[in-house]
One Martini backbone bead per residue (centre of mass of N, CA, C, O) as a GRO file, in nm:
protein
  478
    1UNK     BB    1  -1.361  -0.864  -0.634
    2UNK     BB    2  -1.326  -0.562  -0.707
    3UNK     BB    3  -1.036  -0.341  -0.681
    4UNK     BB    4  -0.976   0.007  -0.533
    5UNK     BB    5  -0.751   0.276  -0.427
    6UNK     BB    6  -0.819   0.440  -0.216
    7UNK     BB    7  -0.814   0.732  -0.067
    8UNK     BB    8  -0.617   0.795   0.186
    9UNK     BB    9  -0.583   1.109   0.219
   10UNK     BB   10  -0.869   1.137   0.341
   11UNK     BB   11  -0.770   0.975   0.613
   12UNK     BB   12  -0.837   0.987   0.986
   13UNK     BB   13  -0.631   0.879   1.230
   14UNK     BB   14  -0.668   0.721   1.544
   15UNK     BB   15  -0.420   0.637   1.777
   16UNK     BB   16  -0.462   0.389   2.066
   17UNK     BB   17  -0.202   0.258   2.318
   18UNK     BB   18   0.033   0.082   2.287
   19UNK     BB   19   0.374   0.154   2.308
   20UNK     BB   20   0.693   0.052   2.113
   21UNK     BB   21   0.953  -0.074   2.070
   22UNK     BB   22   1.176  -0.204   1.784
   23UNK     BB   23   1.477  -0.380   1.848
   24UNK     BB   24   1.755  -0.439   1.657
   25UNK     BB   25   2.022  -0.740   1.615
   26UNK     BB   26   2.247  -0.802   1.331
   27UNK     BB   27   2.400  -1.120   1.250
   28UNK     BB   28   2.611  -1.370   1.289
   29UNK     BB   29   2.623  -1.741   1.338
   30UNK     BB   30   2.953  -1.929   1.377
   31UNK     BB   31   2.948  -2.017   1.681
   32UNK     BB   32   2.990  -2.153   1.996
   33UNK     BB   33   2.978  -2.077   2.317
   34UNK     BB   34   3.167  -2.181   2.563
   35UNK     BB   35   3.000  -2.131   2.819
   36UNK     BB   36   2.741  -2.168   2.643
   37UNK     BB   37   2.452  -2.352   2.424
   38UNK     BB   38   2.527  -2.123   2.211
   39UNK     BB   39   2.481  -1.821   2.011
   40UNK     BB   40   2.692  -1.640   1.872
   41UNK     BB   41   2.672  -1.299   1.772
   42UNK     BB   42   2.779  -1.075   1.529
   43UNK     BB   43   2.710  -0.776   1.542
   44UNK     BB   44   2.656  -0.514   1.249
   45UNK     BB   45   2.375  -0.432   1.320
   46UNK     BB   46   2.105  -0.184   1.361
   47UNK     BB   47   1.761  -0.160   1.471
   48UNK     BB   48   1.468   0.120   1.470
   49UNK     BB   49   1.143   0.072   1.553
   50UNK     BB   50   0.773   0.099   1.566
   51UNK     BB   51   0.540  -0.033   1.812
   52UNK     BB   52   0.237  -0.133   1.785
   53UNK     BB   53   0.087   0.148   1.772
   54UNK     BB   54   0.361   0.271   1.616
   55UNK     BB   55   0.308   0.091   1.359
   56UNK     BB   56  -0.023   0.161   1.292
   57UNK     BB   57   0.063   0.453   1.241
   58UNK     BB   58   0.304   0.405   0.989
   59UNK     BB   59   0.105   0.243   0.818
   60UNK     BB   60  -0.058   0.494   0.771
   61UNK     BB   61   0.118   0.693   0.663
   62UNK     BB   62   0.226   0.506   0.423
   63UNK     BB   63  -0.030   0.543   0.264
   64UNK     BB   64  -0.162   0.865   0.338
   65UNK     BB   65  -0.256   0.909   0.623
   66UNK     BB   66  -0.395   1.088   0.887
   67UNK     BB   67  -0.196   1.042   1.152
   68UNK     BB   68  -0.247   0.970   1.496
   69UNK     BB   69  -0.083   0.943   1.858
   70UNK     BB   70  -0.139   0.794   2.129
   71UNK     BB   71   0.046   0.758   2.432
   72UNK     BB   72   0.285   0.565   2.642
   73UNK     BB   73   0.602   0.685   2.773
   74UNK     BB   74   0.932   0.725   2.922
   75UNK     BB   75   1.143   0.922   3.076
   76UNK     BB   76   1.336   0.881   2.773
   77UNK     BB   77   1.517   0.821   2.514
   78UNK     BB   78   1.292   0.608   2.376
   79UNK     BB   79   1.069   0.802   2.341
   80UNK     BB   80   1.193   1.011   2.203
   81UNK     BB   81   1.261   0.832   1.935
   82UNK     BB   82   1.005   0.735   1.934
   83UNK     BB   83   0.885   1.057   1.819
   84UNK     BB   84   1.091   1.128   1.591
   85UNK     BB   85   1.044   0.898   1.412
   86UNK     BB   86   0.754   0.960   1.370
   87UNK     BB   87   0.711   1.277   1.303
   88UNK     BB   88   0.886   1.211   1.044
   89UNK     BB   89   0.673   1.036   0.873
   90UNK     BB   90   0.389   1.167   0.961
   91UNK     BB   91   0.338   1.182   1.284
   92UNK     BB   92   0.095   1.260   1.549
   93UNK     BB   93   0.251   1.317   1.855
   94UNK     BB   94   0.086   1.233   2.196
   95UNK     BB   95   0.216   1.178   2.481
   96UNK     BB   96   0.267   1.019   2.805
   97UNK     BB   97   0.496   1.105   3.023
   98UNK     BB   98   0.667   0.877   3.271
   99UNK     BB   99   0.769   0.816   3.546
  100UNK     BB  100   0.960   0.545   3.634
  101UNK     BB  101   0.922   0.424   3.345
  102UNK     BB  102   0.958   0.228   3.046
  103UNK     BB  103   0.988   0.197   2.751
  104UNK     BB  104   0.870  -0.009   2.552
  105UNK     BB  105   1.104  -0.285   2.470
  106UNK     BB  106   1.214  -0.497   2.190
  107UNK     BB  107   1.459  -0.716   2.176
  108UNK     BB  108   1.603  -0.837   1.850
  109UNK     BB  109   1.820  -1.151   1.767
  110UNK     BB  110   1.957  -1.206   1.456
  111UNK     BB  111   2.010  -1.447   1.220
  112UNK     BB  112   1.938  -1.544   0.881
  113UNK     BB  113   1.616  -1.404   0.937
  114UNK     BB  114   1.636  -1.523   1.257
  115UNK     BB  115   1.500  -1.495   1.575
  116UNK     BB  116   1.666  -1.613   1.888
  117UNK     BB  117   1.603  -1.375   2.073
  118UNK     BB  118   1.376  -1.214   2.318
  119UNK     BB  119   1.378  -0.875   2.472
  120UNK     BB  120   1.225  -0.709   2.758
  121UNK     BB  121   1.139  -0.381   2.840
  122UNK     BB  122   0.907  -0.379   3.105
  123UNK     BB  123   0.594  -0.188   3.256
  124UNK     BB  124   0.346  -0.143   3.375
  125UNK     BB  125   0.057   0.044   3.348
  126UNK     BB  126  -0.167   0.247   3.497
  127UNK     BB  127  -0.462   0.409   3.544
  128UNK     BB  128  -0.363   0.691   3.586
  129UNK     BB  129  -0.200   0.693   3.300
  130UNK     BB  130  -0.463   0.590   3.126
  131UNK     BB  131  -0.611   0.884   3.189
  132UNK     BB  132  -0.437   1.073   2.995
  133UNK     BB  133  -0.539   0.931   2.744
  134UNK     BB  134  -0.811   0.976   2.728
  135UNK     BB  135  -0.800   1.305   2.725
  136UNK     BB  136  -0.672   1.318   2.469
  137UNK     BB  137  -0.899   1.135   2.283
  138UNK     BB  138  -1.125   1.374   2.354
  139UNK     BB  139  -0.959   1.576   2.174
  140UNK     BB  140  -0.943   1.416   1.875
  141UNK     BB  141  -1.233   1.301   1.804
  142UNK     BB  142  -1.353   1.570   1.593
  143UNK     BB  143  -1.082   1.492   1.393
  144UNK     BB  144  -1.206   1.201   1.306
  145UNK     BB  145  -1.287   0.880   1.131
  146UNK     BB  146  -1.090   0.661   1.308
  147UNK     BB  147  -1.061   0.461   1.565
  148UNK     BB  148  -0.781   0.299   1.751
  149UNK     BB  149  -0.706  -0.014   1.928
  150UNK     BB  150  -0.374  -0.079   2.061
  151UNK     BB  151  -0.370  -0.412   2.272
  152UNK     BB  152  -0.096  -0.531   2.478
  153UNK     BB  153  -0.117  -0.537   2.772
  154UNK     BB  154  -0.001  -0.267   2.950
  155UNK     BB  155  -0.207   0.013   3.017
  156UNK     BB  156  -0.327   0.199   2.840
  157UNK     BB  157  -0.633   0.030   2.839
  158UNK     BB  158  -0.779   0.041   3.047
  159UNK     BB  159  -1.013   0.254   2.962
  160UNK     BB  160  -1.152   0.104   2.702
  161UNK     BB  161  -1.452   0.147   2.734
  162UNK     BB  162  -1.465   0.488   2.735
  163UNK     BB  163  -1.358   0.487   2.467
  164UNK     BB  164  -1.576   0.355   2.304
  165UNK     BB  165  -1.791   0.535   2.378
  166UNK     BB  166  -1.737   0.794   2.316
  167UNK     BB  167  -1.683   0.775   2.018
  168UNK     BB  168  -2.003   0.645   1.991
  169UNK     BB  169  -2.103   0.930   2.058
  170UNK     BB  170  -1.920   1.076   1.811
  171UNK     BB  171  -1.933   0.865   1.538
  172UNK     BB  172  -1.665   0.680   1.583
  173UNK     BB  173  -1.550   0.452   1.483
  174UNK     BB  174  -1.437   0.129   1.630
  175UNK     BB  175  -1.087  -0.069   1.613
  176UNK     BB  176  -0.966  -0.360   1.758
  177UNK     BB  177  -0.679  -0.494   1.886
  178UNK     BB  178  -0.621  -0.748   2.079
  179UNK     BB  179  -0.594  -0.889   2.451
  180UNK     BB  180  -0.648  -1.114   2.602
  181UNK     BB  181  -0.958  -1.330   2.776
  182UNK     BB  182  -1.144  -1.040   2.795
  183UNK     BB  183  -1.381  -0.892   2.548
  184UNK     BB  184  -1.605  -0.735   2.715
  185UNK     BB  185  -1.417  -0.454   2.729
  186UNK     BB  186  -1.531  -0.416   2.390
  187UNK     BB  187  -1.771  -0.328   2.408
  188UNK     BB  188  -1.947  -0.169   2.109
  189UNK     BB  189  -1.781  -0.193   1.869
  190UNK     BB  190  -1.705  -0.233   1.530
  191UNK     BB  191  -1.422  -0.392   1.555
  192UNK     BB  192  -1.260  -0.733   1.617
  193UNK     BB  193  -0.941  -0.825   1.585
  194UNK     BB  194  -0.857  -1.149   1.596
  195UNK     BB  195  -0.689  -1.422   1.641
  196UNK     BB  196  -0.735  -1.721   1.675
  197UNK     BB  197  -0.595  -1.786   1.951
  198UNK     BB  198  -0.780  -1.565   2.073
  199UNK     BB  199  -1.035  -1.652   2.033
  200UNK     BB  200  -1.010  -1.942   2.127
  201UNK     BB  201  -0.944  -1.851   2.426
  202UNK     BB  202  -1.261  -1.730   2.485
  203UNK     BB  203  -1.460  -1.960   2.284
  204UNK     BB  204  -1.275  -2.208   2.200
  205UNK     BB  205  -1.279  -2.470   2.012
  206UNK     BB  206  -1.267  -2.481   1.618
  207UNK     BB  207  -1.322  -2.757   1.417
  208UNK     BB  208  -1.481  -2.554   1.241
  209UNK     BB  209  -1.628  -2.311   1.013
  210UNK     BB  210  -1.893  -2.337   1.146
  211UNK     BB  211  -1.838  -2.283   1.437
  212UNK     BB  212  -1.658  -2.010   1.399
  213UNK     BB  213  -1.937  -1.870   1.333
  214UNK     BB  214  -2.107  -1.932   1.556
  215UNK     BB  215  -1.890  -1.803   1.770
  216UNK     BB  216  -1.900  -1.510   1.617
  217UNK     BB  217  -2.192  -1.453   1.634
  218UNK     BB  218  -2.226  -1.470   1.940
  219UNK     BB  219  -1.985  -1.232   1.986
  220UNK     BB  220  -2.161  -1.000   1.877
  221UNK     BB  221  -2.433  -1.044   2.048
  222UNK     BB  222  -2.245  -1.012   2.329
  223UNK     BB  223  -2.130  -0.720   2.247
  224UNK     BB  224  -2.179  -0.541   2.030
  225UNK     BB  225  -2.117  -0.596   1.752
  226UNK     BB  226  -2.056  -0.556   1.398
  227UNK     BB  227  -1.708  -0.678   1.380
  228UNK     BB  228  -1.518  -1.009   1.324
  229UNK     BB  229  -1.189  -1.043   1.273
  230UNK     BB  230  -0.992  -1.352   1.181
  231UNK     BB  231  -0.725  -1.412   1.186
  232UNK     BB  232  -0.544  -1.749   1.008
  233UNK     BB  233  -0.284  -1.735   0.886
  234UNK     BB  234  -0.245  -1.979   0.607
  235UNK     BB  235  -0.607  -1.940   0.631
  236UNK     BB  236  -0.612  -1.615   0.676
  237UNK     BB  237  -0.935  -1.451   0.680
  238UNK     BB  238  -1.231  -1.362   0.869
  239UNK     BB  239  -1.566  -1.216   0.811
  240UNK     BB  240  -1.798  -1.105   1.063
  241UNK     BB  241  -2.156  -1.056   1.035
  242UNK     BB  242  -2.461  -0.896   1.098
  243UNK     BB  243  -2.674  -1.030   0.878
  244UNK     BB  244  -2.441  -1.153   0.716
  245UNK     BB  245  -2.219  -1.344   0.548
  246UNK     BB  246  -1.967  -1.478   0.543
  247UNK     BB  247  -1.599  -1.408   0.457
  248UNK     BB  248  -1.284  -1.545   0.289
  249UNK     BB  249  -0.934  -1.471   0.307
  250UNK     BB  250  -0.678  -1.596   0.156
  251UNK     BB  251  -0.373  -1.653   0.179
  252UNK     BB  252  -0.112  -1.391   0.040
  253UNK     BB  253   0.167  -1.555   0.072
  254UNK     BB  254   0.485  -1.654  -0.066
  255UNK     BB  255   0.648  -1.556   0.157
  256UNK     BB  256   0.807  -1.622   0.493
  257UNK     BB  257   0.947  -1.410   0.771
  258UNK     BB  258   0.783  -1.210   0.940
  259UNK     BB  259   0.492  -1.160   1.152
  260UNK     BB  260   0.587  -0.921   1.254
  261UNK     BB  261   0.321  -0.702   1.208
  262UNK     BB  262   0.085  -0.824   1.053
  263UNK     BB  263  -0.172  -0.684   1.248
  264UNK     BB  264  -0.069  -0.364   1.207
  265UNK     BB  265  -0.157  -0.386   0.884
  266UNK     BB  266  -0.426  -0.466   0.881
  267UNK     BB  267  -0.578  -0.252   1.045
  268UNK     BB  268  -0.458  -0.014   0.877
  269UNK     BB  269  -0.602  -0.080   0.627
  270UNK     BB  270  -0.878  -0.088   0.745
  271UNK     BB  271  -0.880   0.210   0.853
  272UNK     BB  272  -0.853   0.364   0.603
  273UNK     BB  273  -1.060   0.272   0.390
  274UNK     BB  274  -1.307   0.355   0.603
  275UNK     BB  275  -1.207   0.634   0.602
  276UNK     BB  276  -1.214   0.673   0.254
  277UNK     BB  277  -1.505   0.488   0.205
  278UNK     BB  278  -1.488   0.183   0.219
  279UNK     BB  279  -1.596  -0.093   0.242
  280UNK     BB  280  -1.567  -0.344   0.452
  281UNK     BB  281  -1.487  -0.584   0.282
  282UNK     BB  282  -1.250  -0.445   0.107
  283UNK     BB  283  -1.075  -0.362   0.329
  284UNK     BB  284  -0.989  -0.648   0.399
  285UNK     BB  285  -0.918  -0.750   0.111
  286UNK     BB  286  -0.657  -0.548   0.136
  287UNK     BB  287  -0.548  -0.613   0.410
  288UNK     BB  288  -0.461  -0.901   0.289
  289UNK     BB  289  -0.266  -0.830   0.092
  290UNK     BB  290  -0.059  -0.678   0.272
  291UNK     BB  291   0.003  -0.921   0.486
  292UNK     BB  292   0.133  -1.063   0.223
  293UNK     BB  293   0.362  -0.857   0.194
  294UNK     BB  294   0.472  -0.810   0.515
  295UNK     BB  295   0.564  -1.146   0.545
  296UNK     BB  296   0.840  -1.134   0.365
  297UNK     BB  297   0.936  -0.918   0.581
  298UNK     BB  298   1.159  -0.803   0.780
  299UNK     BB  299   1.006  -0.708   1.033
  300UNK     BB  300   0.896  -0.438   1.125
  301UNK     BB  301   0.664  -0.287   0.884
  302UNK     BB  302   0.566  -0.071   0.595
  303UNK     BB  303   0.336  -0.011   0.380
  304UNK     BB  304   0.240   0.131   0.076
  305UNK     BB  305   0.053   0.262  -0.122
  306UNK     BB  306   0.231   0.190  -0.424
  307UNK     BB  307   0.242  -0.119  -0.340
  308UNK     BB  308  -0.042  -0.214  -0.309
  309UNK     BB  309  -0.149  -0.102  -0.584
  310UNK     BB  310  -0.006  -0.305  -0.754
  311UNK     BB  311  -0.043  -0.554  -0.650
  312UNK     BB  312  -0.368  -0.503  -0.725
  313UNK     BB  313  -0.271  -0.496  -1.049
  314UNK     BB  314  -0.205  -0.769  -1.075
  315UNK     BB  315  -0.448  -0.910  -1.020
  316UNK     BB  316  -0.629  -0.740  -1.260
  317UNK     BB  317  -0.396  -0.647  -1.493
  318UNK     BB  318  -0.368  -0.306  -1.420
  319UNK     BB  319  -0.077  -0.316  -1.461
  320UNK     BB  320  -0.149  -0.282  -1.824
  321UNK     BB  321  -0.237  -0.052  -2.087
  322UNK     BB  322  -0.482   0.124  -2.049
  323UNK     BB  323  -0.597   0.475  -1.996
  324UNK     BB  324  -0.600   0.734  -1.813
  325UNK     BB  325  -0.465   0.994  -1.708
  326UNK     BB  326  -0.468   0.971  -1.393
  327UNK     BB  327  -0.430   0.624  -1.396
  328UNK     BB  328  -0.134   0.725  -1.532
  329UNK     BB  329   0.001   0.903  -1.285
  330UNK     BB  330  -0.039   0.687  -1.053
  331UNK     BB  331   0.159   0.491  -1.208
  332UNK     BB  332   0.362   0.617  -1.185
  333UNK     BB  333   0.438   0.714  -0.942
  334UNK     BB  334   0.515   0.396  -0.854
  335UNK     BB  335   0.744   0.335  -1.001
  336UNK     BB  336   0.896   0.590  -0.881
  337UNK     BB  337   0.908   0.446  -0.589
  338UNK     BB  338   1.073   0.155  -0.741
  339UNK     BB  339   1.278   0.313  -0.933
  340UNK     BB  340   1.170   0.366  -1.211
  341UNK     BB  341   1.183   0.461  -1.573
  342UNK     BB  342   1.034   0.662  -1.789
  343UNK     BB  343   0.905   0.616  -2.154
  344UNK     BB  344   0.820   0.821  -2.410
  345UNK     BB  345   0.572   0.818  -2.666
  346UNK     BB  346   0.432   0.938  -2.990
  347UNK     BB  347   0.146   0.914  -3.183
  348UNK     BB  348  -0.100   0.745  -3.425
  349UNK     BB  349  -0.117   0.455  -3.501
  350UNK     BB  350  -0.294   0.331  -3.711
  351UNK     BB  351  -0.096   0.142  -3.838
  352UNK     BB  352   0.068  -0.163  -3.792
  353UNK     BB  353   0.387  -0.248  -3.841
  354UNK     BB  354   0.744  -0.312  -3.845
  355UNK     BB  355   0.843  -0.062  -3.754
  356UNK     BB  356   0.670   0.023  -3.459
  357UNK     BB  357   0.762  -0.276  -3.312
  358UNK     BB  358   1.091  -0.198  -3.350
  359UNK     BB  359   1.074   0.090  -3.196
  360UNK     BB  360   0.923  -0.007  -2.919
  361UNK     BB  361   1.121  -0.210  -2.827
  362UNK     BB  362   1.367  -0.034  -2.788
  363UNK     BB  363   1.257   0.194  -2.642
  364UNK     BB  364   1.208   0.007  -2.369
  365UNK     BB  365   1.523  -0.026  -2.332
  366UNK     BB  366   1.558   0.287  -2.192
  367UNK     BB  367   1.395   0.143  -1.975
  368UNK     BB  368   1.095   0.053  -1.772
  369UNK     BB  369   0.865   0.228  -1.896
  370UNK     BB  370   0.611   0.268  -2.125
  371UNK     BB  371   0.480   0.518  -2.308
  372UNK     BB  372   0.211   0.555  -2.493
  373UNK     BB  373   0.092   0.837  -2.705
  374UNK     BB  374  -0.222   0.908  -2.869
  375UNK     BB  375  -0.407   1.047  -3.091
  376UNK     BB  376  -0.693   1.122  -3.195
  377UNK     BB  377  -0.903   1.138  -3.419
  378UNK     BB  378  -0.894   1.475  -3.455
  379UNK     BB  379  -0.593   1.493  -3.445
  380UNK     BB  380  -0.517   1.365  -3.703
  381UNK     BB  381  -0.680   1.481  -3.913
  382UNK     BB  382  -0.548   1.737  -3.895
  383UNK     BB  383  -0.252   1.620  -3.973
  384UNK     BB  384  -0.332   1.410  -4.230
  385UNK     BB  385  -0.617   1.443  -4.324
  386UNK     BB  386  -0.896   1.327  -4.513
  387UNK     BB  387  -0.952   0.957  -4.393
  388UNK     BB  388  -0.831   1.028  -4.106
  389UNK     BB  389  -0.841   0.739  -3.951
  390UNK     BB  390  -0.862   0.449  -4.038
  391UNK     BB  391  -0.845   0.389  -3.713
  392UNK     BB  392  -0.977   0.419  -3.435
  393UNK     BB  393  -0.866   0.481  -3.106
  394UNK     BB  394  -0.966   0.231  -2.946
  395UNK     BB  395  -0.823   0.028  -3.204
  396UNK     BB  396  -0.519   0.161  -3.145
  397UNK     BB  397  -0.509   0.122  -2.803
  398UNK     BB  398  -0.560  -0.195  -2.855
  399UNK     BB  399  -0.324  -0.287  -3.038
  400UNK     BB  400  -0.066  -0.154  -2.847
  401UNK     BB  401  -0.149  -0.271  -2.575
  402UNK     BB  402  -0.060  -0.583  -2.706
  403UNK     BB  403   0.201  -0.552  -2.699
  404UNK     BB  404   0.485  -0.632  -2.502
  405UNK     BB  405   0.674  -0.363  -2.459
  406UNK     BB  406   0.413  -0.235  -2.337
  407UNK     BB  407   0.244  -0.034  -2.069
  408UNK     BB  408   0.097   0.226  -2.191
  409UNK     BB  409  -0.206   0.407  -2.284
  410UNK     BB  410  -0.266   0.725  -2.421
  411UNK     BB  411  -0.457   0.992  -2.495
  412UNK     BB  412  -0.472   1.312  -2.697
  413UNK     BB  413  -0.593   1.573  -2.836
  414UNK     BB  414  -0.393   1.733  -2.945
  415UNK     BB  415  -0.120   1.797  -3.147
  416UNK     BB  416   0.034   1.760  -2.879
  417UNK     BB  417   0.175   1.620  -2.585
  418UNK     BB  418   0.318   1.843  -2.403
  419UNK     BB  419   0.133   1.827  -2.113
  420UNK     BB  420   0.191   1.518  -2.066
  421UNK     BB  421   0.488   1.553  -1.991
  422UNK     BB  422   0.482   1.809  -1.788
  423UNK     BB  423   0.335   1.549  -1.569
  424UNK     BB  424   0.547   1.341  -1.598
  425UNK     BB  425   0.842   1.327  -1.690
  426UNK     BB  426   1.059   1.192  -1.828
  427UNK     BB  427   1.357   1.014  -1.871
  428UNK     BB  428   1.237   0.931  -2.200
  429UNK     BB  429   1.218   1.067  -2.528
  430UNK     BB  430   1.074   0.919  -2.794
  431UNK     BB  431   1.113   0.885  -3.140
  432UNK     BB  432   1.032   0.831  -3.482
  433UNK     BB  433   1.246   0.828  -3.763
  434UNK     BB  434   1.423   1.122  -3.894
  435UNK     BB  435   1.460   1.331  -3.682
  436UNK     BB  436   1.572   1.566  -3.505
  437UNK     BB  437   1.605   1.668  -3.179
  438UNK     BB  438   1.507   1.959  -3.249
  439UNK     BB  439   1.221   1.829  -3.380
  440UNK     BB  440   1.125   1.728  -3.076
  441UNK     BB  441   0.856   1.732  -2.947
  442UNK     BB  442   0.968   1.903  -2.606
  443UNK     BB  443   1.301   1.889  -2.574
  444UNK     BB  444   1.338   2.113  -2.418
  445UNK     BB  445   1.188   2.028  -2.154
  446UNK     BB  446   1.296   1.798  -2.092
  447UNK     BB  447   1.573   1.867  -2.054
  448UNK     BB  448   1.560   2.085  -1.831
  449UNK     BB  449   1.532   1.835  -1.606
  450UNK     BB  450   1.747   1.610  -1.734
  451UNK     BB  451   1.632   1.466  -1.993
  452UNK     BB  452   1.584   1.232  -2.277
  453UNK     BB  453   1.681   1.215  -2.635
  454UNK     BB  454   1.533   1.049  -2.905
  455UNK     BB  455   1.605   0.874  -3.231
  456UNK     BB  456   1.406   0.642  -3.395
  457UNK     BB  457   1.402   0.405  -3.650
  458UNK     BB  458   1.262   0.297  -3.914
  459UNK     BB  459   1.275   0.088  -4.090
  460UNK     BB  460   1.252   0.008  -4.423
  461UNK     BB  461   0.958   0.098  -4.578
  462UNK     BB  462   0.798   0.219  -4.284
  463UNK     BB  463   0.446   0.336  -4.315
  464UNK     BB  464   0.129   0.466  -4.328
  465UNK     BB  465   0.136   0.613  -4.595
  466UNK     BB  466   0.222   0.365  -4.775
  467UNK     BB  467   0.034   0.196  -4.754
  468UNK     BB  468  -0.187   0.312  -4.816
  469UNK     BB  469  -0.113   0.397  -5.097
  470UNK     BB  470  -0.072   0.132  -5.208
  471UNK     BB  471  -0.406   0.033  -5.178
  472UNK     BB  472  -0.513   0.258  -5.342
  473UNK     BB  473  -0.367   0.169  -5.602
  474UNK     BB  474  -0.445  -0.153  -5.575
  475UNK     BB  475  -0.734  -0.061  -5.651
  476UNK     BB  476  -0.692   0.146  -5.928
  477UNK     BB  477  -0.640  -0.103  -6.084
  478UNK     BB  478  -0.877  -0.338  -6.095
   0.00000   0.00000   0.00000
């Protein structure tokens, strides 16, 4: 499955749900309690994030999707917290807040890690709190692609049939993370995630994947669900569609440090995807990968757009090599989210020599990603005159673009580079020659914003103007 990471920022999606905090104190743990045989945790650190609704509200931001959150929270210090954090991401948050109940809170005591103890401070949301939500969720329905219902059984989903009825009238998707054995709760959605343990503990165990797929082809029909994704830890997710093969998509986790929130990581790639319009296989297969990604980091975390991007960049290959324009301001704008510095340079490489290849070399080592710009075919002729180039663009950006030290390679018809400087703005301009740094087309502009420039010499007696030379005249012998 060839896989391209669609437009987030034109998915708008709706979260309803349980909100929680998420509090981490984190320390080290070097010796046992006189008192009782625990270990003492010396906290050091301190950190609060968005969990639960809050956490899928987080990821769809972090992707670039224009994220909504319903949800209850406490009239308490740590909601409005909850609502600073979130709205500081880029998240629209509508709250009901609560008199007389906490907002939900899970502190984890982490050290080396590992997880030691998990305090929860909560109390149930009652039905009447829950109609709060509904009355929101009914106002945000028609301005949304997709609605998210993120259920943890705390109270906020008692209505969750209205609201899916609701949803299926306005013509919106909706996506469920399940909790709790009555799964009936959940008829009409367009997509139900449960992990295999809430599955089976529906449906019974499942000894087969021959079973489990019968067993969720009948809770299909019996819910009148389109669409059953199934997480299986370290053996990945199964999507099961009526009338559709199942299709499984395996684990891609490297290592595991904490599967905290990698079920909010799942839904939320999924539910941007199918908003910005990629079919239901692929944005799980993303989904998927993301996953992969998020069970590395420790506690709930969120992916972004560029992490996700790079990714699959890295599966098919293509972060590197030949781009087209657009491809290539893309590739940039990751780099530069991972902290890379880009170096540019531009020629015709008409012939590749071993001055190009030393001076190629060189160059990448100025910064962290190489970028060359080759002349058109066009654009060499005018520059060069009649019988230039040697060889067309296209075998000029394969040869190019598969030395060892180059990372991407784009065409340009003018006569210099300079408009797509311009868009990339490197942080380091590059040029092969004999040139003065003040005779390097760009060299003002890179300035300008406190680029540098420089100017790499090519070996001695390296040019493709002397090759042709050579040729001719060897020719011109025989």
């Amino acid at each position: 499955m060839k896989l391209e990471i669609p437009r987030f920022d034109t998915a708008r999606i709706l979260v309803a749900g349980d909100v929680m905090l998420d509090r981490y104190w984190i320390g080290g743990a070097s010796r046992i309690s006189p008192e009782a045989p625990v270990a003492v945790v010396k906290v050091n650190n301190t950190k609060d994030s968005p969990g639960g609704a809050g956490n899928v509200a987080l990821n769809l931001a972090a992707l670039g999707a224009a994220a909504s959150l319903v949800g209850l929270v406490g009239d308490d210090v740590a909601g409005r917290e909850l609502q600073i954090s979130l709205n500081a991401a880029g998240v629209f948050c509508d709250f009901h807040r609560v008199a007389g109940k906490p907002t939900i809170t899970k502190l984890r005591v982490i050290s080396r890690h590992q997880q030691l103890i998990r305090l929860d401070f909560e109390e149930m949301f009652a039905a009447e709190d829950a109609a709060h939500l509904k009355a929101k969720v009914d106002a945000l329905l028609s301005k949304v692609d997709v609605l998210v219902l993120s259920d943890y059984n705390k109270g906020a989903l008692l209505g969750v049939s209205a609201l899916i009825q609701a949803a299926k009238a306005a013509g919106v998707p909706v996506l469920v993370d399940p909790k709790g054995g009555d799964f009936t709760i959940y008829r009409g959605a367009t997509l139900v995630k449960p992990n295999l343990h809430e599955f089976e503990s529906v449906v019974g165990a499942c000894e087969s994947e021959e079973e489990l797929v019968q067993k969720g082809q009948q809770m299909l029909r019996d819910l009148d669900l389109e669409a059953l994704l199934i997480t299986r830890g370290e053996n990945g997710m199964s999507l099961i569609r009526q009338n559709e093969p199942e299709q499984h998509f395996p684990a891609r986790a490297r290592d595991v440090y904490d599967v905290t929130g990698a079920g909010d990581t799942v839904i939320s790639v999924v539910a941007a995807s199918l908003g910005a319009g990629l079919p239901l296989p692929e944005s799980v297969a993303l989904a998927n990968i993301a996953a992969g990604l998020v069970v590395a980091k420790l506690g709930t975390a969120a992916i972004s757009g560029p992490e996700l991007r790079r990714e699959v960049q890295r599966d098919d290959g293509s972060d590197k090599g030949v781009m087209t324009r657009e491809q290539l301001l893309l590739a940039v704008e990751d780099a530069r989210a991972h902290g890379e510095n880009i170096v540019f340079t531009n020629g015709c490489f008409d012939i590749i020599h071993a001055g190009h290849v030393g001076y190629l070399k060189e160059a990448k080592k100025q910064g962290d990603r190489l970028i060359v710009a080759i002349n058109d075919d066009q654009s060499v002729t005018r520059l060069k005159g009649k019988g230039r180039p040697i060889n067309s663009i296209d075998r000029r950006m394969a040869v190019v673009s598969g030395l060892e030290s180059v990372d991407w390679v784009v065409s340009f018809g003018e006569d210099t580079p300079e408009s797509l400087l311009r868009e990339i703005k490197p942080e380091m301009l590059i040029k092969g020659g004999d040139y003065g740094i003040d005779q390097v087309v760009g060299s003002d502009f890179v300035h300008s914003y406190g680029g540098e420039v420089k100017v790499l010499n090519f070996l001695d007696n390296c040019s493709t103007s002397a090759i042709v030379s050579k040729i001719q005249d060897d020719l011109k012998g025989k």
